[in-house]
C-alpha positions in Angstrom: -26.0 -2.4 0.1 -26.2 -5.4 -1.6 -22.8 -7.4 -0.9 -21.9 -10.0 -4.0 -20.6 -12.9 -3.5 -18.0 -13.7 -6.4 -17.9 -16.9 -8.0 -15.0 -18.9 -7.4 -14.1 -16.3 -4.4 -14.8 -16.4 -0.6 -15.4 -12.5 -0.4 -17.2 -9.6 -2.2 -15.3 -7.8 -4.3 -16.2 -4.7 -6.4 -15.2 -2.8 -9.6 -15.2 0.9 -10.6 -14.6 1.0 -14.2 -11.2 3.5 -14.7 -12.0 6.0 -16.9 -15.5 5.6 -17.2 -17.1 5.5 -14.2 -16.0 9.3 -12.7 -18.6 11.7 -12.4 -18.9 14.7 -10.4 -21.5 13.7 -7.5 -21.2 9.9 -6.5 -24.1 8.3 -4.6 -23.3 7.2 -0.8 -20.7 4.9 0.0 -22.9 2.6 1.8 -26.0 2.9 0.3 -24.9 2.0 -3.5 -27.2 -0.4 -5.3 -25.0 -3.7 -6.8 -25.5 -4.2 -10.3 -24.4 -8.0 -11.6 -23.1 -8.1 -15.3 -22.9 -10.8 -17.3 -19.3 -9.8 -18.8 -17.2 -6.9 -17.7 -18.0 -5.2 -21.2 -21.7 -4.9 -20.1 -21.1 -3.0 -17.3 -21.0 0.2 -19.0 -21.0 1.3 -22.5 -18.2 4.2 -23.2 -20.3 6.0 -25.5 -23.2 6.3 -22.9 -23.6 9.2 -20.6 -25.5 7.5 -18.6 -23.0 4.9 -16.9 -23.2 4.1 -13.1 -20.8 6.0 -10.9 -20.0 3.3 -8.5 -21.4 -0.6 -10.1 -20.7 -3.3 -8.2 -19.3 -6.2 -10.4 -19.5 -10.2 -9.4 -15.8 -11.2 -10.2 -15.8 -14.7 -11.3 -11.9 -15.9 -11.3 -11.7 -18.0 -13.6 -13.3 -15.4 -16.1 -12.3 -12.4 -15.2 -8.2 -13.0 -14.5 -7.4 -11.9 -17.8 -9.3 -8.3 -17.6 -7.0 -7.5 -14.3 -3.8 -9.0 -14.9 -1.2 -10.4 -17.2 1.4 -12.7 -17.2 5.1 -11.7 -17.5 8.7 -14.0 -16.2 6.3 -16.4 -14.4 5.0 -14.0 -12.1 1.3 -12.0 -12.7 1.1 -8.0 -13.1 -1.7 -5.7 -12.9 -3.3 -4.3 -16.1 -4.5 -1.1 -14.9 -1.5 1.2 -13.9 1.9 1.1 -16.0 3.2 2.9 -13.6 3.2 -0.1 -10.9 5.8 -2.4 -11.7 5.8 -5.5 -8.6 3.3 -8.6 -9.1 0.2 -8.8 -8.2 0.0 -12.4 -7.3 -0.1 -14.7 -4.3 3.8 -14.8 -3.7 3.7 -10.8 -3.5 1.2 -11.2 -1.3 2.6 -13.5 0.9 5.5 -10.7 1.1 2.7 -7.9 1.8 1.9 -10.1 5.3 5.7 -10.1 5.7 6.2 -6.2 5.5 2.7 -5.9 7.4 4.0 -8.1 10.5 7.1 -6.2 10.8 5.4 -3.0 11.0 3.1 -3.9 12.7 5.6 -5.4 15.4 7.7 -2.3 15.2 4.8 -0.4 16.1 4.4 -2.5 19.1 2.0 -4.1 18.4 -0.4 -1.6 16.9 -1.8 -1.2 13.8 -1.3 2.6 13.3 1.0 5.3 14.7 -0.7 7.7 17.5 -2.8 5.0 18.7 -4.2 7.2 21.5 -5.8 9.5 18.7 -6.9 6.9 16.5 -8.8 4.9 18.3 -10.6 7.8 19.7 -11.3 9.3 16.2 -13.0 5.7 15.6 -14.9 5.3 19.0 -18.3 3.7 18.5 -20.9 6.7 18.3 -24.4 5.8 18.8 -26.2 6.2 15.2 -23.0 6.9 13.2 -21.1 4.5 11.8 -17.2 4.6 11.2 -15.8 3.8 8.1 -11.8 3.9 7.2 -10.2 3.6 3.5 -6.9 1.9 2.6 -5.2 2.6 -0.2 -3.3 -0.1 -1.5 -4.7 -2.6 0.7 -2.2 -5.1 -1.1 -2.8 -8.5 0.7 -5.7 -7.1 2.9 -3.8 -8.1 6.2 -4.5 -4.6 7.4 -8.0 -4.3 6.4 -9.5 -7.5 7.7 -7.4 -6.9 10.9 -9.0 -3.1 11.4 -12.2 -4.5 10.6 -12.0 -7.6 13.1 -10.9 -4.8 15.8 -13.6 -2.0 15.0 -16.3 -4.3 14.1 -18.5 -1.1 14.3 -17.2 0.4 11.6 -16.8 -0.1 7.7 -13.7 -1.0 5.8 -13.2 -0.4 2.1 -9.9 -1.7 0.8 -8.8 -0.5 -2.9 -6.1 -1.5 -5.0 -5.2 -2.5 -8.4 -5.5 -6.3 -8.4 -7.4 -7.1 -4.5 -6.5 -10.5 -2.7 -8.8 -13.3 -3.2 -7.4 -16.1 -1.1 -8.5 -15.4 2.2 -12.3 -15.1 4.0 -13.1 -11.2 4.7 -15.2 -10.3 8.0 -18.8 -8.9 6.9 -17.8 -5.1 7.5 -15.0 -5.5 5.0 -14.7 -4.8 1.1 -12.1 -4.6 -1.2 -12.3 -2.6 -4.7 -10.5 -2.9 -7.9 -9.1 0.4 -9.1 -6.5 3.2 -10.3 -6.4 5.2 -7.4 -4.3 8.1 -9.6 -7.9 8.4 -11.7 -9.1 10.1 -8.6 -11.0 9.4 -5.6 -14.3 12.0 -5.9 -16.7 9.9 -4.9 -15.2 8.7 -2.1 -15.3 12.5 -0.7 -16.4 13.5 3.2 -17.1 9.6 3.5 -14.3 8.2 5.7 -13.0 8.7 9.6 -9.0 7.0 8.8 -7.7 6.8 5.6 -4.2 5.1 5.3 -2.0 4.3 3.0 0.8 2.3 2.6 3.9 1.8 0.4 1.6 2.9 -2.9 3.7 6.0 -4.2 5.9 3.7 -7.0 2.4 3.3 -8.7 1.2 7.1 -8.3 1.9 9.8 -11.2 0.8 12.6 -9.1 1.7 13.0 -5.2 0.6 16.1 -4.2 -2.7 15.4 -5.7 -3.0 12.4 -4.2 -2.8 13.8 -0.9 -5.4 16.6 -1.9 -7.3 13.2 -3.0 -6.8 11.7 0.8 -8.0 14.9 2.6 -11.1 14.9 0.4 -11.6 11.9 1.8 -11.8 12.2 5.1 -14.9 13.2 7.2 -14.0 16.9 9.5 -12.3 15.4 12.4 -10.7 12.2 10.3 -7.3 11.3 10.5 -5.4 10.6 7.4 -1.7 8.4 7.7 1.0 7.8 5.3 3.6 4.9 5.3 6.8 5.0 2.9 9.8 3.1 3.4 13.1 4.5 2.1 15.4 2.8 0.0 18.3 3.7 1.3 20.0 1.7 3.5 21.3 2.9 7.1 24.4 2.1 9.7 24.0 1.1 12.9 23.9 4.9 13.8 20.5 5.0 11.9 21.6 8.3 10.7 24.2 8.1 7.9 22.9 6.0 4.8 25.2 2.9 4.0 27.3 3.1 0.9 26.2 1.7 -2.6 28.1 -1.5 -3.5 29.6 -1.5 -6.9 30.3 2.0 -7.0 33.7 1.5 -6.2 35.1 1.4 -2.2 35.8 -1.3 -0.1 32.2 -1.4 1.3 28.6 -1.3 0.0 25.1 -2.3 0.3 23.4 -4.4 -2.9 19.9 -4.2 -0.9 21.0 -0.4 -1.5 22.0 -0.5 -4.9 19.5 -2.6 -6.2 16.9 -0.1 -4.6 18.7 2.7 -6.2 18.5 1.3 -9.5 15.1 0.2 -9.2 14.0 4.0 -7.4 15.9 5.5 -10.7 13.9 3.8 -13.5 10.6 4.2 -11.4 11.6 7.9 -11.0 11.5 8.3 -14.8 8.7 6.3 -16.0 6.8 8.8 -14.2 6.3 7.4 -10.6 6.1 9.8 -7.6 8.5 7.2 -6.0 10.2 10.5 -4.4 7.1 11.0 -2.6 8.5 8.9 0.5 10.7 11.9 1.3 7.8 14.0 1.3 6.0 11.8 3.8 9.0 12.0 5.9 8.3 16.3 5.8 5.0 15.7 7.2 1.5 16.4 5.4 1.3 20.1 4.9 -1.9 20.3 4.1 -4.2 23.7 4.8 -6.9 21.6 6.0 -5.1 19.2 8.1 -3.9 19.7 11.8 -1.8 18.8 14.4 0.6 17.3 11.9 2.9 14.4 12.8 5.9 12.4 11.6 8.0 9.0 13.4 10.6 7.0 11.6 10.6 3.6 12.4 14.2 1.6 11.8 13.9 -2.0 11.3 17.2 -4.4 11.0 17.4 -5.9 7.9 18.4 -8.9 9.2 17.8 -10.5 12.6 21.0 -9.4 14.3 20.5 -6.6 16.2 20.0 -6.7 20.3 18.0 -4.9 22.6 18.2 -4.2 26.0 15.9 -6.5 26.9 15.3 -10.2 26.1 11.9 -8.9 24.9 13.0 -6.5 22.8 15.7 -8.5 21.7 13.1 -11.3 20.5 10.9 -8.5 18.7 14.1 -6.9 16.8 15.0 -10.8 15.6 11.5 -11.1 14.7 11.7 -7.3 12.3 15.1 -8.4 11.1 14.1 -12.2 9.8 10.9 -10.7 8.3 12.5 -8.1 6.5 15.2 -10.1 5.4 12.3 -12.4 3.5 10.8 -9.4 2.7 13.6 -7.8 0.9 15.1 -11.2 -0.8 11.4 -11.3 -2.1 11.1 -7.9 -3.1 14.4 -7.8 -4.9 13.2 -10.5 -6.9 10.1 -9.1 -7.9 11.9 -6.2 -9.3 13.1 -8.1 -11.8 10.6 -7.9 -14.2 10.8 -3.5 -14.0 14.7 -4.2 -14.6 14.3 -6.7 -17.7 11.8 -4.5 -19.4 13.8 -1.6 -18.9 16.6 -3.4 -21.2 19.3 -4.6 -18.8 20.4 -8.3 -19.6 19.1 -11.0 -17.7 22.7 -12.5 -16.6 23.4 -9.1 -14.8 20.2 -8.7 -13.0 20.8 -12.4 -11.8 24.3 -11.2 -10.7 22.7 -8.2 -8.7 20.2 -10.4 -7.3 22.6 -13.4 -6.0 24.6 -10.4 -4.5 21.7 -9.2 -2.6 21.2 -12.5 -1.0 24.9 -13.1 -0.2 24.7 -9.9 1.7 21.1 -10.8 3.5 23.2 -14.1 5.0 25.9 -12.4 6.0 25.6 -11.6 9.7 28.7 -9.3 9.7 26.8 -7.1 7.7 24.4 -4.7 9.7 22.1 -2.3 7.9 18.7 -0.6 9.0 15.4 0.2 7.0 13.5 2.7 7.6 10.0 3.4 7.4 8.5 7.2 7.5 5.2 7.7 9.1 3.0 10.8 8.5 -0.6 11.6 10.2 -3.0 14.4 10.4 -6.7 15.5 11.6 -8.6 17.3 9.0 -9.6 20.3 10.2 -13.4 20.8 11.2 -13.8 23.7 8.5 -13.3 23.6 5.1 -12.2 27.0 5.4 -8.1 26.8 6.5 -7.0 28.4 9.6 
């Protein structure tokens, strides 16, 4: 496949036109011929039949910003999905590689749950070559490191608005795209797909995991990652109280979350999908079906029982401190167009942050994992 080099960019990016481009047998994934356009309106006219399933586009940044995103309270949005309400801009990046690090440090290290199965699922095969999806690839911090470790396989990163600030191994491609106008041509292509922290932008979560199975190649191992926003104790088990809801006690990371999960909820997002993750992926044609919940301190003041573990807890807690004072903030554009005055999400927000600074107050985060291999029929067992 031809790989563009965008003007103005250090990696290839490419474009499947929403809405148009979505027809019922898609060429291969890695065997697509790159068409360059002039303007994005060239690349396919709507009252053609005819139009390309899968053209590759040469983003130019300085032309193309404006077709991808807009600009709203100083920060920049995507243009694609109403649904998806947080930035799509360098700072929101920045707090992707936040929320990527701490997983990835809760995970031990790892980039993925069950690494035992994963990384046999994408063993190097003589005369096959792996390839994995990501859904919401966000930053691309997850992408470029898969691709750096399994430099035999492909990596195809998709989200609404794709990072352009940071050099992309040679095995690794990010695409623009609505991911609820369906993945069909992506079908029987990929090893791993995962997907991460997406379901506030999706209208539809059962068919999006249909979508994700479709995905996968027989054998191929499909993983979902949802955090929850409620707040927990120190017992991870009972969910910290709401603050301004009356009592003595109360969590504004929780409330703020609550408020936000509410108007998210009925604009039409699956938010409530995180809960399914936490059930596990039902699917007939997956097996072996797995869940883990991952607690992180929000806030670095939790101890192990180790100096180690200690260090790596301090480590979760101080990133997702950042990581929630950043993502509170970014929230404020979904809260301001939803009609509440300014002066009161300022008040929410400055309560947030009095709460993230102080050290007497200890809550968890947690983050629900889901996996499964897709079976090697089509036909369920």
């Amino acid at each position: 496949m031809l790989r563009l080099v965008p003007l103005g960019l250090s990696w290839p990016l490419s474009l499947r036109r929403p809405n148009i481009l979505r027809p019922d047998a898609a060429p291969p994934l890695f065997d697509q011929s790159a068409l360059n356009y002039e303007s994005l309106e060239d690349c396919c006219d709507p009252s053609s039949s005819s139009c390309s399933a899968m053209s590759l586009y040469s983003f130019n940044s300085e032309r193309d910003t404006a077709t991808f995103v807009h600009n709203a309270n100083g920060r920049k949005f995507n243009k694609l999905n109403p649904l998806y309400k947080l930035p799509s801009d360098q700072p929101e990046f920045s707090r992707h590689d936040k929320q990527h690090e701490l997983l990835k440090s809760a995970l031990g290290g790892h980039l993925y749950p069950a690494p035992e199965l994963v990384e046999s699922v994408l063993s190097n095969i003589p005369n096959r070559r792996k390839a994995i999806l990501d859904l919401g690839s966000g930053s691309g911090a997850w992408c470029i490191e898969m691709a750096n470790k399994f430099e035999h396989a492909d990596v195809v990163g998709v989200d609404l608005v794709a990072n352009a600030s940071r050099p992309t191994p040679s095995n690794c491609r990010f695409e623009f795209d609505d991911i609820n106008l369906g993945l069909s041509h992506y079908y029987n292509q990929f090893d791993l797909v995962h997907s991460r922290a997406v379901v506030n932008g999706i209208d539809d979560f059962t068919r999006y995991v249909e979508d994700i199975v479709g995905c996968l190649r027989p054998g191929g191992v499909a993983i979902l990652v949802e955090g929850d926003w409620r707040p927990y104790r120190e017992d991870k088990v009972t969910p910290y109280p709401l603050a301004g809801l009356g009592g003595n006690e109360g969590s504004w990371w929780g409330r703020i979350c609550f408020e936000a999960f509410e108007l998210m909820k009925k604009r039409g997002s699956s938010i409530d999908g995180g809960d399914e993750v936490e059930k596990g992926l039902h699917h007939p044609l997956l097996r072996d079906n797995q869940t883990a919940s991952y607690f992180v301190p929000l806030g670095p003041w939790a101890i192990g029982d180790t100096e180690d573990y200690t260090a790596d807890l301090k480590k979760q807690g101080q990133l997702m401190a950042e990581n929630a004072k950043e993502f509170t903030g970014a929230l404020s554009h979904l809260f301001e167009d939803a009609g509440l005055q300014s002066e009161v999400v300022s008040s929410w927000l400055d309560n947030v942050n009095a709460d993230l600074e102080n050290d007497k107050i200890h809550q968890y985060v947690k983050y629900r994992y889901a996996w499964g291999i897709k079976k090697t029929s089509e036909v369920a067992e």
